[in-house]
LUMLO-963052 format. One record per residue (C-alpha): residue number from 0; z negated, x negated, y. Coordinates in pm, whole numbers, padded with zeros to 5 digits. Layout:
N
R;n;Z;X;Y
R;NUM;Z;X;Y;
...
This chain:
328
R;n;Z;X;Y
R;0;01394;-00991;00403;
R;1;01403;-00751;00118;
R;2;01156;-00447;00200;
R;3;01103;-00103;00045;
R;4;01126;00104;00384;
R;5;01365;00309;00600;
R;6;01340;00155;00975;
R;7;01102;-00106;01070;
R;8;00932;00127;01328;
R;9;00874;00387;01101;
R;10;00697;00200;00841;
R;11;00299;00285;00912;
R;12;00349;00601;00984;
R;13;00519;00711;00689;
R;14;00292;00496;00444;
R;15;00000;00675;00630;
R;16;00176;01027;00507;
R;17;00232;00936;00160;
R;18;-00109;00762;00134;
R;19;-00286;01125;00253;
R;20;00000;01263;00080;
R;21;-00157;01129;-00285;
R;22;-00477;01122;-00205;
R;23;-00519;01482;-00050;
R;24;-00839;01562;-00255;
R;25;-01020;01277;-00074;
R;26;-00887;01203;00254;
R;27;-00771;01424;00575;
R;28;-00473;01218;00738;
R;29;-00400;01242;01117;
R;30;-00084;01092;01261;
R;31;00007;01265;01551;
R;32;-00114;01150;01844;
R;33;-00370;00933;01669;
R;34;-00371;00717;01325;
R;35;-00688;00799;01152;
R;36;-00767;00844;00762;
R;37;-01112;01038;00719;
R;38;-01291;01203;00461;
R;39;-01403;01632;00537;
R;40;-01667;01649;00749;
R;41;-01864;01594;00948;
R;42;-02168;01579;00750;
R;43;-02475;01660;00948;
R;44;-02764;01441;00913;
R;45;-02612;01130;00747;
R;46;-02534;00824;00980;
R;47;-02137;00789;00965;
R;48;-01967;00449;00868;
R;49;-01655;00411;01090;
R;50;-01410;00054;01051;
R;51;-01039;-00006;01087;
R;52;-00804;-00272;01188;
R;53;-00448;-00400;01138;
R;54;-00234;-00268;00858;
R;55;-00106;-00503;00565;
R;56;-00424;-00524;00433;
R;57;-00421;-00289;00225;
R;58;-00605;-00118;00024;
R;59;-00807;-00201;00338;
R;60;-00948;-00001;00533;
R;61;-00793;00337;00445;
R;62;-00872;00282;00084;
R;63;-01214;00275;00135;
R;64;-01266;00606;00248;
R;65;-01495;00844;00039;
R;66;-01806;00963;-00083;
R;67;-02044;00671;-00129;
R;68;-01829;00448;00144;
R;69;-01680;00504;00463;
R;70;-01640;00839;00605;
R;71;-01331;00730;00854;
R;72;-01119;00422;00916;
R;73;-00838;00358;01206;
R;74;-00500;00159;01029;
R;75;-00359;-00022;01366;
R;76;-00003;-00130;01379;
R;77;00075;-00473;01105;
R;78;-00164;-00670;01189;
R;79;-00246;-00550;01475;
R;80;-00591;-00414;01606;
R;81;-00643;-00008;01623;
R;82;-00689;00146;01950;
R;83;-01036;00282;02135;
R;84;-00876;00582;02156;
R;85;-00860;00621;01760;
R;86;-01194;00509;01706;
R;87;-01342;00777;01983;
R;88;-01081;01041;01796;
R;89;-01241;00923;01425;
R;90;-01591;00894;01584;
R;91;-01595;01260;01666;
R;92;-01456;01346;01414;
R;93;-01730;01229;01138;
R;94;-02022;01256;01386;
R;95;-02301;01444;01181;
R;96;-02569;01361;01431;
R;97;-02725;01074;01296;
R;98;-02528;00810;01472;
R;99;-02192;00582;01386;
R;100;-02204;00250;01244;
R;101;-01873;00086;01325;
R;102;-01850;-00219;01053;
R;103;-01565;-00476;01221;
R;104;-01410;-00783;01122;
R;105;-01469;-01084;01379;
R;106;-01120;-01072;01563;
R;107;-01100;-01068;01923;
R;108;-00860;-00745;01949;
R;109;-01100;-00541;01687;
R;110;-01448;-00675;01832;
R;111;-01309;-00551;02241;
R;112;-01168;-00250;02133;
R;113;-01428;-00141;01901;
R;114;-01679;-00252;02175;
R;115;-01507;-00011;02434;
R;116;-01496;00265;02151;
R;117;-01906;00193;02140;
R;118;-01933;00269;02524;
R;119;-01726;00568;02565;
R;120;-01887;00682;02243;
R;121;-02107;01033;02298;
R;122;-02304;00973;02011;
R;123;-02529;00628;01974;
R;124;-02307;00349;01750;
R;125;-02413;00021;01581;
R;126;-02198;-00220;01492;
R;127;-02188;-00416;01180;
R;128;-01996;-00729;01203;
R;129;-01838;-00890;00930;
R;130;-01756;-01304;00956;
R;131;-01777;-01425;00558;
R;132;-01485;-01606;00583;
R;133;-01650;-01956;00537;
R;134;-01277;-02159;00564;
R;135;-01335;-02263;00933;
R;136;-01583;-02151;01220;
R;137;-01301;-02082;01482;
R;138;-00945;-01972;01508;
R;139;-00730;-01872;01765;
R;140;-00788;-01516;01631;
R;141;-01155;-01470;01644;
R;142;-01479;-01686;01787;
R;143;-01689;-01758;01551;
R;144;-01561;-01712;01157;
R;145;-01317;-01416;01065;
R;146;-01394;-01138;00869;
R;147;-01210;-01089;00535;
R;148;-01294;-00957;00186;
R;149;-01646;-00997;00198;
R;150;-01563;-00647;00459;
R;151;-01565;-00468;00103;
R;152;-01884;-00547;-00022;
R;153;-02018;-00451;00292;
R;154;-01874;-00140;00327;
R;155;-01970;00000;-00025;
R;156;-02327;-00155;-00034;
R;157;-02360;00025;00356;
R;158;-02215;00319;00222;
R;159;-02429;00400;-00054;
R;160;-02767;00335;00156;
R;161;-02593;00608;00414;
R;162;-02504;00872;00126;
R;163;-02863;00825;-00018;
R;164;-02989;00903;00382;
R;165;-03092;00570;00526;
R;166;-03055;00583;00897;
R;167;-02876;00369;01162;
R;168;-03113;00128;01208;
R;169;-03167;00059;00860;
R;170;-02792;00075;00788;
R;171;-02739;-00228;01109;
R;172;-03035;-00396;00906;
R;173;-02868;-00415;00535;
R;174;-02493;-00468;00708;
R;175;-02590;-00762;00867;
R;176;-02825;-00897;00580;
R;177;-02523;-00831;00309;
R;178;-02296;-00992;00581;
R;179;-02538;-01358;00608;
R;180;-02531;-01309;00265;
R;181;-02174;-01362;00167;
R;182;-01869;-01596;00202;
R;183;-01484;-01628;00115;
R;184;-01237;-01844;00113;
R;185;-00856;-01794;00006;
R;186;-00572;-02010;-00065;
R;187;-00185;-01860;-00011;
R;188;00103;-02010;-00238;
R;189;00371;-01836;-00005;
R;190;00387;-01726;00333;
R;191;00370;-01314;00397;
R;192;00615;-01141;00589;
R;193;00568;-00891;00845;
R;194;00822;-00645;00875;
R;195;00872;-00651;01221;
R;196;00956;-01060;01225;
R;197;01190;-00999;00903;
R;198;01126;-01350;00851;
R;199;00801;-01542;00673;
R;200;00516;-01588;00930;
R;201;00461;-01965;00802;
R;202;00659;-02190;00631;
R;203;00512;-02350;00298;
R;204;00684;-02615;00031;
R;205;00759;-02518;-00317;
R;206;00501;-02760;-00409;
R;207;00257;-02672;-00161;
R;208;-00057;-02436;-00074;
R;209;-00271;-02342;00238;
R;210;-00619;-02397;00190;
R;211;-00845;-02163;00355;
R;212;-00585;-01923;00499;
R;213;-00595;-01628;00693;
R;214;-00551;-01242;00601;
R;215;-00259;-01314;00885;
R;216;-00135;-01602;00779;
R;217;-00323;-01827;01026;
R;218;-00374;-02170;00932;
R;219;-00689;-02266;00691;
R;220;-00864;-02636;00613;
R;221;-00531;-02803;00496;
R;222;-00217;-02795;00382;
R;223;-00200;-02972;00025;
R;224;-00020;-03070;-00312;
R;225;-00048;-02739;-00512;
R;226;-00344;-02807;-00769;
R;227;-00453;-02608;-01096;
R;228;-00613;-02244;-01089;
R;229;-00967;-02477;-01193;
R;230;-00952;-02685;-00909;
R;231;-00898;-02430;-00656;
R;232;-01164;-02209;-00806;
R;233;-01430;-02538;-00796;
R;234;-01288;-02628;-00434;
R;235;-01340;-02245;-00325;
R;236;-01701;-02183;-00496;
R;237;-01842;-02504;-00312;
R;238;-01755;-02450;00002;
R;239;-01891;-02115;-00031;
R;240;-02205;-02235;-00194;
R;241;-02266;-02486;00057;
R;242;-02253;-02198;00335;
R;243;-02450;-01917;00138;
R;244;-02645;-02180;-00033;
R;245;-02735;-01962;-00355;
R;246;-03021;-02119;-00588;
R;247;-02992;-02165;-00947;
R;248;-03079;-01831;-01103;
R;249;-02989;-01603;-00818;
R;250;-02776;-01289;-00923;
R;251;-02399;-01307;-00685;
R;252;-02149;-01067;-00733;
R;253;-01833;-01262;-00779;
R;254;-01470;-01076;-00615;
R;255;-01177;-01229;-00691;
R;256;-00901;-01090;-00411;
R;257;-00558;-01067;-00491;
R;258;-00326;-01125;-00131;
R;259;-00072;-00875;-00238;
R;260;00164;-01102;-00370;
R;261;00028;-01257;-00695;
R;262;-00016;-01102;-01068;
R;263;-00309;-00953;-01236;
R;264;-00284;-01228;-01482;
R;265;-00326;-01502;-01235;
R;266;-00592;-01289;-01080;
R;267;-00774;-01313;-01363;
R;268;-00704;-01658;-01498;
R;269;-00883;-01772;-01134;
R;270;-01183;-01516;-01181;
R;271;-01199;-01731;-01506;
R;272;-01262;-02024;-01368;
R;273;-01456;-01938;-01023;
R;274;-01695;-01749;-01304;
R;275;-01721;-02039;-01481;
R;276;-01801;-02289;-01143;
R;277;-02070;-02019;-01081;
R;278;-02272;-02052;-01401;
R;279;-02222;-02442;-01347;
R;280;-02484;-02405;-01094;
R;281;-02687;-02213;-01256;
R;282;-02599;-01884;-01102;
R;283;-02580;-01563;-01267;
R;284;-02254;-01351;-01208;
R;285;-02459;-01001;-01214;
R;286;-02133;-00775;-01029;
R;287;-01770;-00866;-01071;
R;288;-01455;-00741;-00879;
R;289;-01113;-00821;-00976;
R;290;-00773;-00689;-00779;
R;291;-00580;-00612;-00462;
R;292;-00858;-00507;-00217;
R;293;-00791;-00725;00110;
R;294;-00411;-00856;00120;
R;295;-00205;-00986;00324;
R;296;00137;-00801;00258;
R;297;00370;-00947;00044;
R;298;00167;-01321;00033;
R;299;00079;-01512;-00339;
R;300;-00258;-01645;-00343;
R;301;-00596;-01548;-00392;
R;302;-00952;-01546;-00201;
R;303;-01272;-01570;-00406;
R;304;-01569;-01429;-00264;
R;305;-01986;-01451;-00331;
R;306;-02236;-01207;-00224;
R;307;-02622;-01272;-00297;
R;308;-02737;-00989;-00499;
R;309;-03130;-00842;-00440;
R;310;-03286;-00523;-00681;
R;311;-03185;-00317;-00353;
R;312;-02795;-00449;-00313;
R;313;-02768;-00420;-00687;
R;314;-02852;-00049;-00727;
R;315;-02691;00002;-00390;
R;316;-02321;-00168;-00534;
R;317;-02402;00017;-00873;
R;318;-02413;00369;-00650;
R;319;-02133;00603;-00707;
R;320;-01814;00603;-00503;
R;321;-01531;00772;-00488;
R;322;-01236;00673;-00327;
R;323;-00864;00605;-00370;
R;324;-00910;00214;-00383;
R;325;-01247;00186;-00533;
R;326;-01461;00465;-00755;
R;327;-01738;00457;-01029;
């Protein structure tokens, strides 16, 4: 294992200092006695978006913190979910008296511990839950689909409503609608690994992929033959289509995720084609998104998600944001 660090134990926490290190202008960083990246704040009278889970996934969840998104997130150990204690510690910390929405990704370890979080809370919390990923409908890490990079467009289309002053209800309201609105799917070329293992978390052929993976490397569809950047893109855009079920005309915003371990070029190449197996079916790609915003440490491959665009999700993606990951 070749790995940019000093000791394996010591790797979140000093990421976490030179991540609030470079981004001091947007983001307060706390590591001592509790991991949580937040913007200044509280403010008073807007409803506070609160999410977090395992590192590696980055720019996820940290990256997303700023105006027009969320206003804290809690990294957990790799791949590993954050604590209640760091949630209550974050919740207090951004409570402006309007309420917290927690927005989680459908893992068993997130959805207890943010669930406990909710309980002790002393403020009232609503919980978004996220589930695009449309590969299969149970794993041995979640019930139910998982919750990948369809997170994002959640979080930013939430985030804008809360800047502009919806309130918590409303905010539960367009997270879950966004949420039923969107799938993913993603395909890994290469296993990642975690730092603490040393070694890959999977093992894969040369002339092999993983069809439908995980953001931890869990097992997707099927293992195949490695096939062209086309075919994966028409392979991904059906099965999302099929569980979305967009109708000719509609508006998507197409994101084409990047695992951590795969170039801009190929990035690209495969928004190529999934852009092209959109307007196939007679959909309109109104909202694109092309880079590294959900990984999966050092892995090569790719997830392509669709969100269902309205007049309200438009404006509400089109609504400034400024963070270290993400910013118009």
């Amino acid at each position: 294992m070749k790995k940019i660090i000093n000791a394996v134990d010591d790797v979140l926490t000093e990421a976490l200092a030179g991540f609030g290190a470079a981004h001091a202008d947007l983001v307060s960083v706390n590591l001592n006695p509790k991991y949580v990246v937040r913007r200044d704040g509280p403010r008073q009278g807007k409803v506070a978006l609160l999410s977090g889970g395992g590192s590696g996934h980055e720019p996820l969840h940290a990256g997303f913190v700023g105006k027009g998104m969320l206003d804290a997130a809690c990294p957990g150990e790799v791949f590993t979910s954050p604590t209640p204690d760091q949630m209550l510690a974050a919740a207090a910390a951004i409570d402006g008296d309007a309420g917290i929405l927690q927005i989680v990704k459908n893992y068993a370890g997130d959805v207890m511990n943010f669930e406990m979080a909710a309980e002790m809370a002393e403020t009232e919390v609503a919980t978004v839950l996220t589930n695009d990923d449309v590969a299969v409908e149970d794993s041995l890490h979640s019930q139910g689909r998982r919750g990948v990079a369809g997170t994002i467009v959640v979080e930013k289309i939430v985030g804008a409503a809360a800047e502009q002053g919806a309130d918590l209800a409303a905010c539960k309201v367009l997270g879950d609608r966004v949420n039923a609105a969107t799938g993913s799917m993603a395909v890994a070329l290469t296993s990642c690994t975690v730092p603490a293992a040393g070694t890959p978390t999977f093992a894969i052929g040369e002339g092999e992929m993983e069809l439908g993976v995980g953001i931890h490397g869990e097992p997707g569809r099927e293992r195949t033959a490695l096939i062209s950047a086309d075919a994966i893109a028409e392979t991904l855009v059906d099965a999302i289509c099929k569980s979305i079920e967009p109708q000719s005309g509609d508006p998507v915003l197409l994101l084409v995720n990047g695992m951590g371990g795969s170039p801009a070029m190929e990035l690209y190449l495969l928004y190529h084609a999934a852009r092209t197996q959109c307007e196939s079916r007679g959909l309109t790609v109104a909202r694109s998104l092309v880079g590294n915003y959900c990984t999966s440490l050092d892995m090569a491959g790719a997830s392509i998600t669709l969100s269902r665009l309205s007049d309200d999700t438009t404006a509400l993606w089109d609504a400034p944001v400024h963070t270290a990951s993400l910013r118009w």
